[in-house]
N, C-alpha and C positions, 0 to 999 in steps of 0.2 A: 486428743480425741474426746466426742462426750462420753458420759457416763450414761450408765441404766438410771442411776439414781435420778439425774435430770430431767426424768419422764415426770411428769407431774400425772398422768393420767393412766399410770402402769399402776393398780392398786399395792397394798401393802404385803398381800400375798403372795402378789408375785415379786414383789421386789424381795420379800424375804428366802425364795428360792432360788432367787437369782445371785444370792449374798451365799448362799449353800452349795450354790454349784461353782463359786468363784468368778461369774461373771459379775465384771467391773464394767469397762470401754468396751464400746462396742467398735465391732469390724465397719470397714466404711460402706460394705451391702446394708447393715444393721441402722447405722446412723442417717444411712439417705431413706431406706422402704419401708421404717416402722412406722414414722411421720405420716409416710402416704397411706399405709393401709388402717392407721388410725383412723382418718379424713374418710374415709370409705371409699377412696379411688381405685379404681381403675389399676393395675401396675402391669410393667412391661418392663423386666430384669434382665439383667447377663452381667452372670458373675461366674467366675471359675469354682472348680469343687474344691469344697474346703474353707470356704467363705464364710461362714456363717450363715448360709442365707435361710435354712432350714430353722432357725430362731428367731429372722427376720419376719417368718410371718405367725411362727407357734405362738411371740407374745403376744403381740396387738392383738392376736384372735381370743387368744382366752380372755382378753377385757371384755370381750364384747360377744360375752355367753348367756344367754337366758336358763340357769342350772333348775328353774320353776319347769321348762317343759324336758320332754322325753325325747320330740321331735330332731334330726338331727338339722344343724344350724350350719357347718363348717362340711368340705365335702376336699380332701385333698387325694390329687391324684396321680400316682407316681408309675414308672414304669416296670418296676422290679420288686418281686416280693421283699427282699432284702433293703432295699429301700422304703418300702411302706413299715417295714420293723424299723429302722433307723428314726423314721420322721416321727412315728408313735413312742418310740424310747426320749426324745427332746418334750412333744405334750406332756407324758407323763411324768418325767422330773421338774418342768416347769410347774406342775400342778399337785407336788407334793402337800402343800397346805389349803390346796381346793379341795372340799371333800365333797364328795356327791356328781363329781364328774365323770362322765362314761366315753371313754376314744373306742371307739370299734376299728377293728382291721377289716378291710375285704382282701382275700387275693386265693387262685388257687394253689392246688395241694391240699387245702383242708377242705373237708366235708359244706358240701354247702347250706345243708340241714342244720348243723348246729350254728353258722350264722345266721340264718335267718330265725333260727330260736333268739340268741341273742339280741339282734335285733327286734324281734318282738317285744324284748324289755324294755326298750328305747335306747337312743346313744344322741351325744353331742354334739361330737366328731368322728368324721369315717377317712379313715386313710386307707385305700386300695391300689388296686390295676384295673385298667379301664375292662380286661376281660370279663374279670368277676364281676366288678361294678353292672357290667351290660346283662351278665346272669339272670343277676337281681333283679333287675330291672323288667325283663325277659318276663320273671317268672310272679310277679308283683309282690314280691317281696321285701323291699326296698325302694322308698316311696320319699323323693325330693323337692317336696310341694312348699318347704321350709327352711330350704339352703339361701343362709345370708351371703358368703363367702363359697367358692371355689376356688383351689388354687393347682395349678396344671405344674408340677414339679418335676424339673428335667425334661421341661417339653420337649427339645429336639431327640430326645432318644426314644420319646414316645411317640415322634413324626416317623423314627428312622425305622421302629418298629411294626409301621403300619395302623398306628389308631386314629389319623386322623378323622375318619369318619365315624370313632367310636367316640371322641371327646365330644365332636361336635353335636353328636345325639343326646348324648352324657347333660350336656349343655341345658338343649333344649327341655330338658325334664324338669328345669326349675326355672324357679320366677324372673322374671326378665329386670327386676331388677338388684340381681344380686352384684355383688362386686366379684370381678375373678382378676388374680392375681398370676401373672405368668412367667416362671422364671424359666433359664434357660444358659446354657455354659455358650452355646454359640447361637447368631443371628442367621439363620438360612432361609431361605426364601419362604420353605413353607412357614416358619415361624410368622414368618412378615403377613402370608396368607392368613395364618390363623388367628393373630393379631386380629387385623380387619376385622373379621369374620366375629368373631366372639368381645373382643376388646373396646366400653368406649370411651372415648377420649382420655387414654392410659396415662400415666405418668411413666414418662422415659427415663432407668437407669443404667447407664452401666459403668461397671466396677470393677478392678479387680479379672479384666478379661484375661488376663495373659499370667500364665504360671512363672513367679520369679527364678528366673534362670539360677540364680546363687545358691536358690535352697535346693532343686535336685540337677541332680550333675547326674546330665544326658551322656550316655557313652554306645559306641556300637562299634561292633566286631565284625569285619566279615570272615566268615568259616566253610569249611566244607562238611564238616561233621557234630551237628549242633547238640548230639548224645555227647561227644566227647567236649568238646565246647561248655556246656552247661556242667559237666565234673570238675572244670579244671578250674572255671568260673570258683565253684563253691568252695573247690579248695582253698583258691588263694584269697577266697575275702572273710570267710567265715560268720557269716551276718549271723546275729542272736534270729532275725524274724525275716523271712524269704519269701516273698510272693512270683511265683512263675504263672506267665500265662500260655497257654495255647491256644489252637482259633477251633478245634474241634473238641468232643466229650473224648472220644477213642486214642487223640495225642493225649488228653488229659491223664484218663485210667492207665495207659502205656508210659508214661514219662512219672506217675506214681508208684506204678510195680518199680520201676529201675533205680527209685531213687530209694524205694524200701529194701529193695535187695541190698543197695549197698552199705542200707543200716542208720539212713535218715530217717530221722521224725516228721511223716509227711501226711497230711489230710488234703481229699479231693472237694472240689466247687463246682458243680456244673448245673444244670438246667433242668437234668432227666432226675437227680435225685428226689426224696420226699421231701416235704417240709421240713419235719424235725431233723432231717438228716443235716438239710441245710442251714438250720439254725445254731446245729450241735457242732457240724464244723467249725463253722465262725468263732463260734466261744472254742473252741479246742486252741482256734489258732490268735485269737486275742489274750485270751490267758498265758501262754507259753506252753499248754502242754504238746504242741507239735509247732515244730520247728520250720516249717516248709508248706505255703497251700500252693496247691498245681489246680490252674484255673480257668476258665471260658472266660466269656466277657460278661456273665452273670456277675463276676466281682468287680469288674473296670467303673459302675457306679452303686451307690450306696452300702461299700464295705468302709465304713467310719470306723477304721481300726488305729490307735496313736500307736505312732513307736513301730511302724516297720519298716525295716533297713533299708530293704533292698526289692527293686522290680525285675522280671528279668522276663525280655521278652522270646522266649523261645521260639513263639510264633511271632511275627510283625501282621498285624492288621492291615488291611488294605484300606481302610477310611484311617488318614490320619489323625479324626476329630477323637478315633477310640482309643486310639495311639496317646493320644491327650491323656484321655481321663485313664486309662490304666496308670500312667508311671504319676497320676497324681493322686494315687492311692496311699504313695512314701511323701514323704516333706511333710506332713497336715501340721498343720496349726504353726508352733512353730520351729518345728523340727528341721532338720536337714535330710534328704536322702538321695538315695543314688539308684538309677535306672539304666538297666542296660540291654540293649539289643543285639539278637545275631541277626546277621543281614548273611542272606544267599547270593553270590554274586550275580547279577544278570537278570534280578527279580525287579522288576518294571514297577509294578504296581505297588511296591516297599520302598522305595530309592530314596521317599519324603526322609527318611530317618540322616539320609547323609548330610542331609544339606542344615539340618538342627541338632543333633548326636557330633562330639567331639570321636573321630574316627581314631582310635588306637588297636594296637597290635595286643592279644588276647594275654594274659600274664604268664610270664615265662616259668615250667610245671617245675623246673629244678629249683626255684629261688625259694621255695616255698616247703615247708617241713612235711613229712608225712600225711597224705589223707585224712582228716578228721571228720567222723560223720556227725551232722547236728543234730545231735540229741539233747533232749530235755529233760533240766530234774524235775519235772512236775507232773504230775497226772492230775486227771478229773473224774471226780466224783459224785455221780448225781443223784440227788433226794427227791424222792418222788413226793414234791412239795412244794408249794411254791406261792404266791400272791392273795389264790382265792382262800389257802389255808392259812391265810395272813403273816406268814412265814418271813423273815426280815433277816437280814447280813448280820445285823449284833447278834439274834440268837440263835443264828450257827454257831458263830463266832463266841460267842460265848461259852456253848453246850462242848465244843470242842477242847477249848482251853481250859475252864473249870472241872467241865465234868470229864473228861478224856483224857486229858493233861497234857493235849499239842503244846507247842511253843508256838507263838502268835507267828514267828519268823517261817514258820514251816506252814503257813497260810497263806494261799495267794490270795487272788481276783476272786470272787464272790459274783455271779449271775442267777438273779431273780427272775425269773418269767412266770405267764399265768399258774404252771401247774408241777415246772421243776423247779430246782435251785440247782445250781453248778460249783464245786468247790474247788479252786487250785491247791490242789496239797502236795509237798516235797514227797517224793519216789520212795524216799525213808516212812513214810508214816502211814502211806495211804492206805493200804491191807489195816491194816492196825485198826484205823477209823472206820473204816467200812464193817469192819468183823465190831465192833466196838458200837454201830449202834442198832447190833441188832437184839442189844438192851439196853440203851442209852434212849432216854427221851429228849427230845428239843421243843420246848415248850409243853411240859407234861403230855407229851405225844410220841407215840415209836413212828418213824416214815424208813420206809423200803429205799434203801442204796446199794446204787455198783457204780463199779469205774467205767468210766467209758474206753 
């Protein structure tokens, strides 16, 4: 496969983050749509999730940034706010040795006042949801008279959502001849529509359409009692990391009361929560310190989380395409995982699961040792501190170990964000550090922490 390094035209900056983050060979989305969007074409993508593709177009863009103006240049547009943090967390470690570059988010939950302050400072790149994006727009706050690139990310979930009259308007606010890049997991009509409509003369790819059956091992149960079902489940596989989904918020909050009654480590996902709620989940349940998210299909795209075992669909979706992307939440990169279904008998509209899920009888409860609930040795603890306070992983890391006396072993995961930091700390320590720096400095500075 090639390499990044055979880019002749990917500067030294980036190639030196690219040697930091460990990319070497690129995925075969990578190797075919960097070329293209170098060239300033047109693209017209499908690749399944987990591809790379989300790097596919972060580099070639940052080449091709004018860091002289304020104006924003690049406009990427995704469906889910968890996916616009995703696609902004790839910019911003690509752009570790760019200094002076500005990614702005749109999406709601936050305040729209303070982006449009922001944006009044200027930005680069804007990665949103077509909602907020349309706000902005709305309110003339956000002004695309300077967009070289658009790129429409995870279009078809943004068609399934209803925006296609919001892209298309989206569109129309900027110069007609910008390049827009359009990726997408599957080809549906409207895509084809919207192709037309927006696209021209695209460079066709696709890659990588179909999820290797080898890496998640599809299984499905049919049950009568999917509360008893889903216990007997976790008994007898005991996955380190559990993602359950349901198709409502109310199975959601209902199937995480029962699962904390019985003494699991479990954090909720869903739609109605706030922003930060929804941010601090995710790190809870990427770090280790819960065991279990119970979820809507808010997490089925842009939860780029390595390392989780197991899917388990307590609900089955009635669009098989969602049914996709949830159980390819487990496998990434290049893991193996295991997804599994309860099917209700006689349910018409779920049946898609028999005919791709290897049908087995539900694990026999005797074979299996006592109940063990999955608990976690880790909590989190967060500093109220974070990016704009210039706040960095070593000198946590540091403050902890030198000046506290952790053992580096009793540190997990480390999350940076604008205004927190997140620390995974062993069960054993955490009181300890938290009481510990409410005279401890971290960079000759006191900051406010609790455990989440």
């Amino acid at each position: 496969m090639a390499t990044f390094s055979s880019l002749q035209e990917i500067p030294q900056t980036l190639q030196k983050a690219l040697q930091k983050l460990g990319f070497e060979t690129m995925t075969p989305i990578q190797e075919r749509a960097i070329p293209a969007v170098l060239s300033n074409k047109d693209l017209l993508a499908q690749s399944k999730t987990g591809s790379g593709k989300t790097l596919a177009f972060a580099l070639p863009l940052l080449t091709r940034l004018d860091l002289s103006s304020s104006k924003p240049q690049h406009l990427v547009i995704t469906p889910t706010r968890e996916l616009a943090e995703q696609v902004t967390k790839v910019f911003r470690a690509l752009a570790t040795h760019t200094p002076n570059l500005k990614v702005q988010t749109l999406y709601g939950g936050v305040p729209l006042r303070a982006q449009a302050d922001a944006l009044e400072k200027g930005a680069h790149i804007l990665i949103g949801t077509p909602g907020r994006i349309e706000d902005h727009l709305g309110k003339s706050t956000l002004l695309l008279d300077n967009i070289k690139t658009l790129v429409l990310d995870e279009a078809d979930r943004m068609l399934d959502m209803g925006f296609y009259d919001a892209i298309v308007k989206i569109a129309s606010k900027m110069p007609k001849d910008k390049q827009i890049l359009l990726f997408s997991a599957t080809f549906p009509a409207k895509i084809e529509q919207l192709s037309s409509s927006l696209l021209h003369d695209p460079v066709v790819i696709k890659v990588d359409t179909i999820q290797t059956p080898q890496k998640i091992e599809e299984v499905v149960h049919t049950v009568k009692s999917k509360n008893a079902a889903l216990q007997q489940l976790i008994k007898a596989h005991q996955p380190d990391s559990l993602l359950v989904f349901a198709n409502t918020k109310a199975d959601v909050i209902t199937l995480t009361q029962m699962l904390e009654e019985q003494g699991h480590d479990v954090i909720t996902l869903h739609g109605d929560l706030e922003q930060q709620e929804r941010n601090e989940a995710v790190i809870l349940f990427a770090n280790g310190s819960r065991r279990i998210m119970v979820a809507t299909d808010v997490a089925s795209r842009g939860l780029d989380i390595q390392g989780i075992d197991m899917v388990i669909n307590y609900d089955l979706p009635f669009d098989e395409e969602i049914y996709t992307h949830r159980i390819g939440r487990t496998g990434r990169a290049d893991a193996r995982g295991k997804a599994i279904s309860l099917y209700l008998s006689g349910s018409d509209k779920t049946a898609y699961v028999l005919e791709r899920a290897q049908h087995l009888p539900l694990p026999d409860p005797k074979a299996h040792t006592p109940k063990q609930a999955l608990c976690s040795s880790w909590e989190t603890l967060c500093i109220l501190g974070g990016k704009k306070t210039k706040l960095r992983a070593g000198d946590i890391l540091g403050t902890f170990c030198k000046e506290i006396g952790i053992k580096n072993s009793m540190i997990g995961k480390i999350t940076i964000t604008e205004n927190r930091s997140y620390v995974a700390l062993s069960q054993d320590v955490v009181k300890e550090v938290c009481k510990a720096l409410e005279h401890t400095k971290i960079k000759k500075r006191k900051y406010k922490a609790w455990i989440l």
